[in-house]
C-alpha positions as semicolon CSV with decimal commas, in nm:
position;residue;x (nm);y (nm);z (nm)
1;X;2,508;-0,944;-5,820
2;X;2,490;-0,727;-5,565
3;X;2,194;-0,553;-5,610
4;X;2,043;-0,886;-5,592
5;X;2,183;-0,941;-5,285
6;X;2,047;-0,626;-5,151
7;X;1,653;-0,722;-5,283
8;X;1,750;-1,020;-5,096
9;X;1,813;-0,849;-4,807
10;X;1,523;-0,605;-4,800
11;X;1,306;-0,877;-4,889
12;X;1,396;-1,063;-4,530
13;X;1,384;-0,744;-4,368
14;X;1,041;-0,714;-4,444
15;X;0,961;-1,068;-4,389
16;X;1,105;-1,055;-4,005
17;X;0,932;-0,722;-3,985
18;X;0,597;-0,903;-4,043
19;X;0,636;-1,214;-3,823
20;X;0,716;-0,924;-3,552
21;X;0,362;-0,790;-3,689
22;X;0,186;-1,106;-3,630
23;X;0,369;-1,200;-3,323
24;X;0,258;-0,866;-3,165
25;X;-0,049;-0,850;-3,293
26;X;-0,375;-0,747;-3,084
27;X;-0,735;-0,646;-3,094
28;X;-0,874;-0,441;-2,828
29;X;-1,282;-0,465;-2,746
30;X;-1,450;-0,147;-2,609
31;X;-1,699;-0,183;-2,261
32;X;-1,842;0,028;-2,045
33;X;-2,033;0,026;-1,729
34;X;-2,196;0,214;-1,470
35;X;-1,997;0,295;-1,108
36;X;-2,089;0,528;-0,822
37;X;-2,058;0,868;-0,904
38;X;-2,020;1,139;-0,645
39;X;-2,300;1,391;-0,578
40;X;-2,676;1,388;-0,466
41;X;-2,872;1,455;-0,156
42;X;-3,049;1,151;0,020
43;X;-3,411;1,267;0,149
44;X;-3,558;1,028;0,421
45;X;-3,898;1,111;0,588
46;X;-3,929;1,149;0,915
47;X;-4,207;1,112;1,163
48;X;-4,251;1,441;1,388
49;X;-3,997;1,752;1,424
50;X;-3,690;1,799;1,648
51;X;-3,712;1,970;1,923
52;X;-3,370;1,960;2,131
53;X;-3,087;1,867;1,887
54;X;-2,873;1,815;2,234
55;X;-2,782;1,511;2,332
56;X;-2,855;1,537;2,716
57;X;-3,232;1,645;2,645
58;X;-3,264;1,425;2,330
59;X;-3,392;1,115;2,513
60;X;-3,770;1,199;2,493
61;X;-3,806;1,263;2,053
62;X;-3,699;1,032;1,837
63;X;-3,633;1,291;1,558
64;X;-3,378;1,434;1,821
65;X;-3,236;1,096;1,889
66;X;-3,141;1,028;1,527
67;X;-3,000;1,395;1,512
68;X;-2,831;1,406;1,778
69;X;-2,648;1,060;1,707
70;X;-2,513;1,204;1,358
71;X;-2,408;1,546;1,520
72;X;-2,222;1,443;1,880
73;X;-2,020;1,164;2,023
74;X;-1,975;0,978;2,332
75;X;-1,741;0,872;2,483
76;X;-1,754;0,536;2,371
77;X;-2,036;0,365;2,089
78;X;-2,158;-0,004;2,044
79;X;-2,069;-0,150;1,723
80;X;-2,271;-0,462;1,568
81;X;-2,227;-0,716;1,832
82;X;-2,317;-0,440;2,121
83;X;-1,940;-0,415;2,208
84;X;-1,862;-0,093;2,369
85;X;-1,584;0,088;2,128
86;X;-1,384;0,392;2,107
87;X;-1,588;0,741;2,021
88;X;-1,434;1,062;2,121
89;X;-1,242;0,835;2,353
90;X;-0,923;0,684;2,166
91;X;-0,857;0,474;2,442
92;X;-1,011;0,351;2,789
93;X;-0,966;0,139;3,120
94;X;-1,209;0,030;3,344
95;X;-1,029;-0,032;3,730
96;X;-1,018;-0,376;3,854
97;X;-1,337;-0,321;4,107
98;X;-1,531;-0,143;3,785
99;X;-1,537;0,187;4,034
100;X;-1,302;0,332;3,832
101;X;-1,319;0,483;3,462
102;X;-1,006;0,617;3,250
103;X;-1,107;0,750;2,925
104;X;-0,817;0,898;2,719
105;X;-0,944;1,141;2,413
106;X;-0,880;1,142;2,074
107;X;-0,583;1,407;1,962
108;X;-0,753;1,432;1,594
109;X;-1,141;1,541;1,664
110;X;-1,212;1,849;1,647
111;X;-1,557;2,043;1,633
112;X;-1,728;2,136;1,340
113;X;-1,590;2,506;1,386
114;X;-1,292;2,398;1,398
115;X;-1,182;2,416;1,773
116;X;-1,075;2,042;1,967
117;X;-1,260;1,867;2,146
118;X;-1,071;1,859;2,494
119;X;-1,127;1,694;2,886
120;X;-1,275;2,019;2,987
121;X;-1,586;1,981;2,698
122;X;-1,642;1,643;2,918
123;X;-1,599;1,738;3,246
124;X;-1,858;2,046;3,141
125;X;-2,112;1,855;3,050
126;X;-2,080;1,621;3,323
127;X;-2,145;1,931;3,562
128;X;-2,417;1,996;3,372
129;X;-2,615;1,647;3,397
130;X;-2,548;1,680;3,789
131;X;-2,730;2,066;3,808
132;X;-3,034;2,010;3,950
133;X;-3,171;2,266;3,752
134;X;-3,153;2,068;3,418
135;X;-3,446;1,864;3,351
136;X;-3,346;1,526;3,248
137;X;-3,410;1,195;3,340
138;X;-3,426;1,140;3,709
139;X;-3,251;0,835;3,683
140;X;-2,989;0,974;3,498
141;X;-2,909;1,234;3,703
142;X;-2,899;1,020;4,025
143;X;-2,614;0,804;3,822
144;X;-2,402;1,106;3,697
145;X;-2,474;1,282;4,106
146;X;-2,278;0,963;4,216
147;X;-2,029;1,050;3,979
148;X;-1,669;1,268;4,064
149;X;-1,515;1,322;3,729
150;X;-1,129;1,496;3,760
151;X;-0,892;1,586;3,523
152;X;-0,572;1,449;3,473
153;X;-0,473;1,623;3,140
154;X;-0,632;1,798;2,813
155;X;-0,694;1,461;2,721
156;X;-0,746;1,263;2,997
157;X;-1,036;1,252;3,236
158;X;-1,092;0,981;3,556
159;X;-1,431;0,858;3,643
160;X;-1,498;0,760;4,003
161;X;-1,825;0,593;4,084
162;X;-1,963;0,563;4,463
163;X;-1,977;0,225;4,417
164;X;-1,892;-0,052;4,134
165;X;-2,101;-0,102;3,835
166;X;-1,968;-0,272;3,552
167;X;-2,276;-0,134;3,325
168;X;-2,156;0,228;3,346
169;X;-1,993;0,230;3,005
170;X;-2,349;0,266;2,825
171;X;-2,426;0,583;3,018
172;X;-2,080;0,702;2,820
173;X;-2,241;0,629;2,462
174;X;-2,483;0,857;2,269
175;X;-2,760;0,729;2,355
176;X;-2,746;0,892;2,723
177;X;-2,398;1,116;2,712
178;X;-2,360;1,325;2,445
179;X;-2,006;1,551;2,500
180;X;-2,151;1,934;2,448
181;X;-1,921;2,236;2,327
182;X;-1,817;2,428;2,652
183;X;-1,712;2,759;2,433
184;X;-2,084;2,759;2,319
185;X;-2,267;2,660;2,634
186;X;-2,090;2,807;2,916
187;X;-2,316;3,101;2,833
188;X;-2,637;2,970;2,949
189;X;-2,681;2,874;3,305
190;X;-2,832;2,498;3,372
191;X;-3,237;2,638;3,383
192;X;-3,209;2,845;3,094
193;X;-3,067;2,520;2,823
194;X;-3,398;2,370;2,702
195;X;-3,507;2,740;2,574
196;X;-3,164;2,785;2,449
197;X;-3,145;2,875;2,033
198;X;-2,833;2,632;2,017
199;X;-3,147;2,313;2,074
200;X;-3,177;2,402;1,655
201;X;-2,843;2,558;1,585
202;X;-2,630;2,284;1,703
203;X;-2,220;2,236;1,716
204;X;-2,099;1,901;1,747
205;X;-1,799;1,679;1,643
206;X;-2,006;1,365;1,518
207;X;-1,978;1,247;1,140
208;X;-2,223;1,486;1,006
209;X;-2,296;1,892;1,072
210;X;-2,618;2,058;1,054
211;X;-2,581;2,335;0,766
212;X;-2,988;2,432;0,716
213;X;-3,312;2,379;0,888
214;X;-3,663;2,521;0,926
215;X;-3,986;2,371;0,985
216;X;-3,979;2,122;0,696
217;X;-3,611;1,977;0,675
218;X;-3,319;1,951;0,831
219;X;-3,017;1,902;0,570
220;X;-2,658;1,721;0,709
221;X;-2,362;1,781;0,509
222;X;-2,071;1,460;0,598
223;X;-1,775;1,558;0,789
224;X;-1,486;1,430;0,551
225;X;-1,225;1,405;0,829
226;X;-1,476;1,133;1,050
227;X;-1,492;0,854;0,781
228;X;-1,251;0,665;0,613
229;X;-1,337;0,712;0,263
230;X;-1,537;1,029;0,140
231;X;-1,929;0,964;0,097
232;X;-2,035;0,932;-0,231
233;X;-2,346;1,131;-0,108
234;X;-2,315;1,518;-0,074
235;X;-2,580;1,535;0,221
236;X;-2,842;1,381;0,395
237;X;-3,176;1,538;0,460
238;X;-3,469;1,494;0,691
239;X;-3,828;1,606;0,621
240;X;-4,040;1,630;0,837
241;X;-4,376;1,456;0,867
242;X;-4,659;1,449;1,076
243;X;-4,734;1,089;1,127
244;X;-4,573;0,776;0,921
245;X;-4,870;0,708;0,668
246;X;-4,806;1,061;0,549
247;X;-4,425;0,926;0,499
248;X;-4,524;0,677;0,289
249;X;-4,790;0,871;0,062
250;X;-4,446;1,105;-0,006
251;X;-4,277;0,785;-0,085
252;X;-4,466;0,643;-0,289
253;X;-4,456;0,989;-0,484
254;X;-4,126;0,951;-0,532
255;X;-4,075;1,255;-0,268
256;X;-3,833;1,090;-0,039
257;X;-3,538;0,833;-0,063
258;X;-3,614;0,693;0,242
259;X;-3,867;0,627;0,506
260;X;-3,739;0,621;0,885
261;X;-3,975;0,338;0,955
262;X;-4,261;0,126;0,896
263;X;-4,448;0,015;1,138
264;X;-4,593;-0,339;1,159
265;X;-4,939;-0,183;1,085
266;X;-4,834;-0,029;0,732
267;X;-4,597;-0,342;0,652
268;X;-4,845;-0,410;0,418
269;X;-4,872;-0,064;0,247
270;X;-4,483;-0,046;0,220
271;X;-4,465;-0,361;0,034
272;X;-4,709;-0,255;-0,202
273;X;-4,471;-0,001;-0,312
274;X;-4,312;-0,077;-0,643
275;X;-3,954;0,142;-0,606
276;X;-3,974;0,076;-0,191
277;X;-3,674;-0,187;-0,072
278;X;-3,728;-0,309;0,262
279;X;-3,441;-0,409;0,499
280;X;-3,527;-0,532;0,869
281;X;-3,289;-0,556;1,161
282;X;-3,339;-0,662;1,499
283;X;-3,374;-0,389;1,788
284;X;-3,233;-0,431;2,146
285;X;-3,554;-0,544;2,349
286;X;-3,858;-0,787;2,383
287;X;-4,249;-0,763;2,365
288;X;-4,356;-1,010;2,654
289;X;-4,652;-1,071;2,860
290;X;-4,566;-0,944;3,234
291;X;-4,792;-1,150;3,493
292;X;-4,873;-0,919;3,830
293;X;-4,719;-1,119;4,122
294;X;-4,903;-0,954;4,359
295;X;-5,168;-1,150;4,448
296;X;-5,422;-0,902;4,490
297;X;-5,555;-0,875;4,098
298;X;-5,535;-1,240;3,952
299;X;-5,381;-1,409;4,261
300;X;-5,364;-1,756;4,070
301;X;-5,083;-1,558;3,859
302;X;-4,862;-1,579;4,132
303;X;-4,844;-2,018;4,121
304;X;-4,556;-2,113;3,873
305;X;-4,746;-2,408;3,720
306;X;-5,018;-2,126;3,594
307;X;-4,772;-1,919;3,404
308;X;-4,553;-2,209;3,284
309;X;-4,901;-2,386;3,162
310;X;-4,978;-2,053;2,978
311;X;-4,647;-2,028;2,832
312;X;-4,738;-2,357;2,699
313;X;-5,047;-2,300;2,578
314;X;-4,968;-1,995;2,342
315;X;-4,860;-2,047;1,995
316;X;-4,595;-1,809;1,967
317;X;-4,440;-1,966;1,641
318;X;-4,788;-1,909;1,438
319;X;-4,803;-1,572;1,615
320;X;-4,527;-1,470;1,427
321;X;-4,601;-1,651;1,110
322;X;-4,970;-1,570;1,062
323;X;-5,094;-1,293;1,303
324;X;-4,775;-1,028;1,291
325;X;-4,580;-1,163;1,034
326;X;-4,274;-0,954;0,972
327;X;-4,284;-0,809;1,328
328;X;-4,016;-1,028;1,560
329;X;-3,822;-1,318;1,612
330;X;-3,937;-1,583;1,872
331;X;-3,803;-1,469;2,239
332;X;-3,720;-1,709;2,477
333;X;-3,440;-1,491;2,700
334;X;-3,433;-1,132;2,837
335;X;-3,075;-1,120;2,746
336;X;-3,090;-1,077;2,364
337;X;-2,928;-1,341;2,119
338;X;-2,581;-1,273;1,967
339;X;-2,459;-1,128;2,221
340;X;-2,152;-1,226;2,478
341;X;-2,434;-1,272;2,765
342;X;-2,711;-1,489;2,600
343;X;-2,741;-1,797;2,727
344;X;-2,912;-2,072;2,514
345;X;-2,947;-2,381;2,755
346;X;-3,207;-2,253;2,920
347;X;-3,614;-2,440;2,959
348;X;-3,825;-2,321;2,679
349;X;-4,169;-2,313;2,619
350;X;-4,231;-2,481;2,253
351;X;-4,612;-2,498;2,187
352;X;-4,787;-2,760;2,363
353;X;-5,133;-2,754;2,478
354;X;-5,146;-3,101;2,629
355;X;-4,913;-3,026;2,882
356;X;-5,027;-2,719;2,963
357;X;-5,320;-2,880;3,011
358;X;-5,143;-3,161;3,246
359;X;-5,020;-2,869;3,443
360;X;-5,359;-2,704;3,546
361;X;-5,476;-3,010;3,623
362;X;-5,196;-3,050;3,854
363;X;-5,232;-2,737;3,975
364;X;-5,625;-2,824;4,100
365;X;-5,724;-2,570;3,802
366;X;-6,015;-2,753;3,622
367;X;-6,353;-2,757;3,488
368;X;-6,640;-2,871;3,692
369;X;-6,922;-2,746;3,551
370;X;-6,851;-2,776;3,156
371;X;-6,898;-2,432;3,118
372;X;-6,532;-2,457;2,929
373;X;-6,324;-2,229;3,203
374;X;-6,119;-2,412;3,448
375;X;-6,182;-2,287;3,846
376;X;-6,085;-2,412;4,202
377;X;-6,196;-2,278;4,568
378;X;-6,507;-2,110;4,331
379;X;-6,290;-1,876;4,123
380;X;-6,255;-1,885;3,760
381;X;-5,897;-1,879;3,585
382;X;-5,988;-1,577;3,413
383;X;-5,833;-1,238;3,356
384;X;-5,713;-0,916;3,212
385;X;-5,475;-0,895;2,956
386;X;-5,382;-0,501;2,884
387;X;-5,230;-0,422;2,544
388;X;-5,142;-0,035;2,357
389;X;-5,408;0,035;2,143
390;X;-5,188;-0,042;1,833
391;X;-5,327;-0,278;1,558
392;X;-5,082;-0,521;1,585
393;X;-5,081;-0,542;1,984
394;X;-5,473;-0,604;1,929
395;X;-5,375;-0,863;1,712
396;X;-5,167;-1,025;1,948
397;X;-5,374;-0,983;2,237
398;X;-5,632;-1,177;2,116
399;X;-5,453;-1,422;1,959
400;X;-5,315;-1,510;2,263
401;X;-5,668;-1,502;2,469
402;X;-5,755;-1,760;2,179
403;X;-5,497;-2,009;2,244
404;X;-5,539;-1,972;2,597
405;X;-5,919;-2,093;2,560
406;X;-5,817;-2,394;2,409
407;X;-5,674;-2,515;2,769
408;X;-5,992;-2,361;2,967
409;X;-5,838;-1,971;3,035
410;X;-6,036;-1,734;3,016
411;X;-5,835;-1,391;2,902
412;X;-6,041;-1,032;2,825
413;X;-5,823;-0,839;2,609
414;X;-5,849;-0,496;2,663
415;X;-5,653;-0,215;2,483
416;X;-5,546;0,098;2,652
417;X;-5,350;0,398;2,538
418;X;-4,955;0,352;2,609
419;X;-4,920;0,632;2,868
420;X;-5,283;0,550;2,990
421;X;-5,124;0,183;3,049
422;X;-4,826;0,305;3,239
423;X;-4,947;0,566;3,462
424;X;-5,257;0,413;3,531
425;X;-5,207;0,029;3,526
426;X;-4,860;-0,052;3,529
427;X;-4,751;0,202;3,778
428;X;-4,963;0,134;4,052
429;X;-4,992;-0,224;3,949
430;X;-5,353;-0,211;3,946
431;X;-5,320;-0,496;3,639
432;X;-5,396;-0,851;3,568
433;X;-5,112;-0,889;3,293
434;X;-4,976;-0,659;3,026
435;X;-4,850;-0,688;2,683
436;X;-4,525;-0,464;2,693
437;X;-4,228;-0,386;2,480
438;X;-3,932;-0,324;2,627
439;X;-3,625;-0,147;2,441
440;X;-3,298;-0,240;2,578
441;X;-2,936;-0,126;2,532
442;X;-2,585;-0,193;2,520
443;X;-2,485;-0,413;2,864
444;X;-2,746;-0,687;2,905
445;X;-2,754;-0,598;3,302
446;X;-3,143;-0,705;3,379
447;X;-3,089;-0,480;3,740
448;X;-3,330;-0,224;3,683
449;X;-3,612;-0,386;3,544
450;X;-3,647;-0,740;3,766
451;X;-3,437;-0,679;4,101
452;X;-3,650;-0,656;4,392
453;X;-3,555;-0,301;4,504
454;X;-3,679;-0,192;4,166
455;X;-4,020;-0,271;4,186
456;X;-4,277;0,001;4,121
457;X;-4,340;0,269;4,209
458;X;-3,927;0,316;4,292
459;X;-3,875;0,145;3,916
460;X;-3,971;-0,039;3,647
461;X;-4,055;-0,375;3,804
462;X;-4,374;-0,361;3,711
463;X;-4,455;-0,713;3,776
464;X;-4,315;-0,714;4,141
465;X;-4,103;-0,991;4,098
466;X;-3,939;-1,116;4,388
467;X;-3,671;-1,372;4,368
468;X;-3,400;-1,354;4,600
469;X;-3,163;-1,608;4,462
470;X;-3,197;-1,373;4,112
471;X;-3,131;-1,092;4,291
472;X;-2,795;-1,220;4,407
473;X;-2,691;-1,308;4,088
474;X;-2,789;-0,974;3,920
475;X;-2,629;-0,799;4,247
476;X;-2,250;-0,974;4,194
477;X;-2,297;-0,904;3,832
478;X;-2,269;-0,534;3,871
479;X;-2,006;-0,538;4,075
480;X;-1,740;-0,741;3,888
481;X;-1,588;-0,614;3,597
482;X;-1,486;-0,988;3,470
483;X;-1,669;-1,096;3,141
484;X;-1,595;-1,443;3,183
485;X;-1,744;-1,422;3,572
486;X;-2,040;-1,211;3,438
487;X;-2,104;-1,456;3,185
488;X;-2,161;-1,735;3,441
489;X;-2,386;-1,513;3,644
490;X;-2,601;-1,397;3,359
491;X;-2,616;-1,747;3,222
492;X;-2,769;-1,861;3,572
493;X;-2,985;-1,563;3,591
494;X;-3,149;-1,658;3,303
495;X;-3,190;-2,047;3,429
496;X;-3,367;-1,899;3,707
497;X;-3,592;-1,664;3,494
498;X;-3,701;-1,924;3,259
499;X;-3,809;-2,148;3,529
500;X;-3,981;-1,872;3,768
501;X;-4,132;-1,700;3,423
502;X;-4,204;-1,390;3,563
503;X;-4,294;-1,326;3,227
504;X;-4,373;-1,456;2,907
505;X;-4,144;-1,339;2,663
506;X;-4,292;-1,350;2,317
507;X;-4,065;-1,190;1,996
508;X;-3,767;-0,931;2,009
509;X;-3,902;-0,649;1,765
510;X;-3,780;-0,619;1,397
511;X;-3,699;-0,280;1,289
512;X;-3,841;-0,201;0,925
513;X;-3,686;0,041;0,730
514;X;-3,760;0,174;0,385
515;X;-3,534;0,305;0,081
516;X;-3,610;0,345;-0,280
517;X;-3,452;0,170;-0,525
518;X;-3,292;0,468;-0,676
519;X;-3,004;0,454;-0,399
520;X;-2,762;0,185;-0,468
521;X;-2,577;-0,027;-0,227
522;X;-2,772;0,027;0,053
523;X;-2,766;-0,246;0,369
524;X;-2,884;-0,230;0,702
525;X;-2,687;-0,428;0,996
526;X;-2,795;-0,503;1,353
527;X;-2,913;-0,190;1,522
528;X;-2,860;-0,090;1,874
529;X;-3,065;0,215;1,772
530;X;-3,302;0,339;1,504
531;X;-2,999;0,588;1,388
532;X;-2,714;0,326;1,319
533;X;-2,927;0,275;1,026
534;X;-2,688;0,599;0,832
535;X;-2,384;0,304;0,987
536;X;-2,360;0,230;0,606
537;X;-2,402;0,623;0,450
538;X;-2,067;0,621;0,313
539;X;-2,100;0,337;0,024
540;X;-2,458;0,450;-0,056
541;X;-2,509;0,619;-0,386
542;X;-2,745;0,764;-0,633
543;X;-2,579;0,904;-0,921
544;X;-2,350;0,653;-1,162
545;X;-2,162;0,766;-1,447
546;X;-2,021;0,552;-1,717
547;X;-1,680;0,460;-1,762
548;X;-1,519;0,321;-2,059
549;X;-1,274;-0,003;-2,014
550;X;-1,037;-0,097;-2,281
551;X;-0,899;-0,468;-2,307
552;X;-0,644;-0,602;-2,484
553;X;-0,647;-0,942;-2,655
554;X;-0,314;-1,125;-2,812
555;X;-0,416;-1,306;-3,135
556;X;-0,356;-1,672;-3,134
557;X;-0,134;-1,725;-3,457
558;X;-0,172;-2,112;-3,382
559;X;-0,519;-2,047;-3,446
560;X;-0,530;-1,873;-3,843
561;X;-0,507;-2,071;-4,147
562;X;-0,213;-2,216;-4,246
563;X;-0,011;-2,223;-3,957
564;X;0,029;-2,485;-3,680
């Protein structure tokens, strides 16, 4: 009897032993996929070779632009909206008349040897942009020569201007001040920097540090501490190219990663590319056509009905559809979209030949003698229209000379070189009208290139525009430090531009930039120069590796046969 009892027993044992079985039993499936994998060099092409790797001599190369925009820091930086933001500087005030600039450094940057960064690197290289004996930009130097820069502590350094401008933070980002090593340059007095070894050897405190070049490359190893997560990437490199084409013969061989840019004229090329990804970005500035108000060349240029009837009369839309595709996005302020100073109720120009028609005839602009060009007082609406001698300008140019024959202009294109344009057309104003591109940056202030005082030869007023009551408002723009009361004054500036039209604005430029498809996760945001393309570097990626994932899956005992 009892050893009955104890089968029994062990038989229910082993019966609650296997519902526990069941209850608890799982399969597990195997997967695995790819994810980033640390390691691997990206190789972009570059057009040219650097020359000054400073940042207060970089302003003439481009090469040196992008290198010296990975290696050094400002003061401050623009992110994606064209917001000034902390750089070397943690923190910053600007005084209630914008005369006065407080910029407290960061305790935690160091440079790449090791030393900090302190107020007396600043103040140093302020000195130096003062010397008369450095040769930068003259406008430059005027600004910083207006400048008394004092220091309060190791980390704290006050900027006094000689009188307000509310722009000045720009001149504190890369692009024009970049904060130079005292320990290293203190060495070399002000005449003696541009033949200085340190142009190619440089020490700076930006995200990446220049470990190797020579006359082919340049390789740029990340600087951990500077981003927030480690690059996957171990370092970037730049080779070095003579022209662009030859850029994209190497990429197309699979030599290069990357290609710095493709120009409108080799669009076509790129795209032909199997392995090439494209990625386009607008870039601070406009390509417009600038009238001469002068008088003397073309002196119908100077009535208002003429250039609003030609602003009518060109079809900018199929411009950028058909004749540049890929090139810009339609322009109709010189205050760029997107950002806090654009103003969008302003007149536009949408194609319309009829009235621009209307207008000449207005005007007293019409043709007598059927020969198809309008005239009055015995002159001919006809003129010059300048362009660079790139492809695509000479596209545009005579695009635009064949709309304007459709309303009885007459327009002779003629293509120059670009420094053959400025010195010897633009300069003296000794010019009909130009096709120009402008590149802009950071604070929308129009000052220096449509106030009065700034017409050339003194600046780049070009056109010679003359408007008083936009002078005013550009005037009490600089001198208020108020976004709100900047806003209004920019928004009215551009009210009176629009309906004055000193110029035609046409596209802002699209920047083109190239990347194989081997590198993974690559974007491109809004630019405020060619080098905040590398904004991204830290997510980008070549190598993957692949990684094995185990799930577990509870079996449904409701589901097998014979239960329920």
């Amino acid at each position: 009897m009892s050893r009955h009892v104890r089968w029994q027993a062990a038989i229910a044992f082993l019966g609650i032993l296997l519902v526990v079985a069941l209850l608890s039993y799982a399969t597990y499936t195997y997967t695995s996929q790819e994810t980033p994998a640390r390691g691997g060099v990206f190789i972009e092409g570059v057009a040219g070779n650097p020359q000054y790797i400073n940042p207060i001599l970089c302003q003439y190369n481009e090469v040196d632009r992008d290198l010296c925009a990975l290696i050094f820091n400002g003061l401050l930086r623009l992110d994606e909206q064209g917001e000034w933001q902390p750089d070397l500087a943690e923190s910053w005030e600007m005084g209630p008349h914008a005369d006065v600039y407080t910029f407290t450094l960061r305790s935690d940057i160091r440079w790449h040897d090791g030393l900090r960064v302190t107020a007396d690197d600043v103040l140093f290289t302020i000195e130096l942009l003062q010397d008369p004996d450095l040769p930068i930009l003259p406008d430059l130097a005027n600004l910083w020569r207006s400048v008394i820069a004092a220091k309060i502590d190791d980390r704290t350094i006050v900027l006094r201007l000689s009188q307000p401008y509310a722009a000045f933070p720009d001149y504190v980002t890369i692009r024009w001040f970049g904060v130079l090593p005292k320990h290293y340059w203190a060495r070399y007095a002000p005449a003696e920097i541009p033949k200085a070894q340190l142009n190619t050897q440089p020490i700076g405190s930006g995200r990446f540090k220049l470990v190797e070049m020579d006359g082919q490359h340049a390789r740029l190893e990340p600087v951990l501490s500077q981003f927030d997560q480690p690059p996957y990437l171990s370092a970037l490199e730049f080779r070095f190219y003579p022209d662009y084409p030859s850029i994209l013969t190497a990429a197309e061989a699979g030599e290069v990663h990357g290609v710095s840019r493709v120009l409108p004229e080799y669009q076509r090329q790129a795209e032909a590319i199997p392995d090439l990804q494209l990625f386009t970005s607008p870039l601070p500035g406009y390509t417009m056509v600038l009238f001469n108000l002068d008088g003397e060349q073309a002196p119908f240029l100077k009535e208002p009905e003429v250039r609003q009837a030609l602003a009518y009369g060109a079809d900018r839309e199929k411009l950028l559809r058909d004749i540049i595709p890929g090139v810009g996005l339609l322009a109709d302020s010189p205050v760029l979209p997107g950002t806090w100073a654009y103003n969008p109720d302003i007149p536009r120009y949408p194609y319309d030949p009829s009235h621009a028609e209307q207008l000449l005839n207005q005007a007293g602009w019409v043709d007598t003698n059927g020969d198809g060009v309008r005239e009055k007082d015995g002159q001919d609406l006809a003129f010059t229209l300048l362009s660079d001698d790139a492809p695509h300008s000479i596209a545009v140019a005579q695009a635009l000379a064949q709309d304007w024959a459709r309303i009885g202009v007459k327009v002779t294109p003629q293509p120059v070189s670009f420094t053959g344009m400025i010195s010897d057309f633009l300069t003296p104003r000794t010019f009909d009208a130009a096709l120009l591109s402008l590149e802009l940056y950071g604070d929308p202030d129009p000052y220096p290139l449509w106030h009065s005082t700034q017409i050339s030869p003194k600046g780049q007023n070009f056109g010679g525009w003359a408007s008083r009551e936009a002078d005013i408002l550009m005037e009490q723009a600089r001198l208020t430090g108020d976004r709100a009361q900047r806003k209004q004054l920019y928004d009215e500036f551009q009210r009176v531009f629009a309906t004055e039209l000193p110029a035609l604005l046409l596209y802002y430029p699209l920047y083109t930039y190239g990347a194989s498809t081997a590198v993974h996760n690559m974007e491109v945001g809004r630019l405020n120069e060619p080098a905040d393309r590398f904004n991204t570097f830290a997510r980008w990626y070549l190598n993957t590796r692949k990684v094995t994932r185990i799930q577990r899956r509870t079996l449904d005992l409701d589901k097998l046969p014979g239960t329920r």
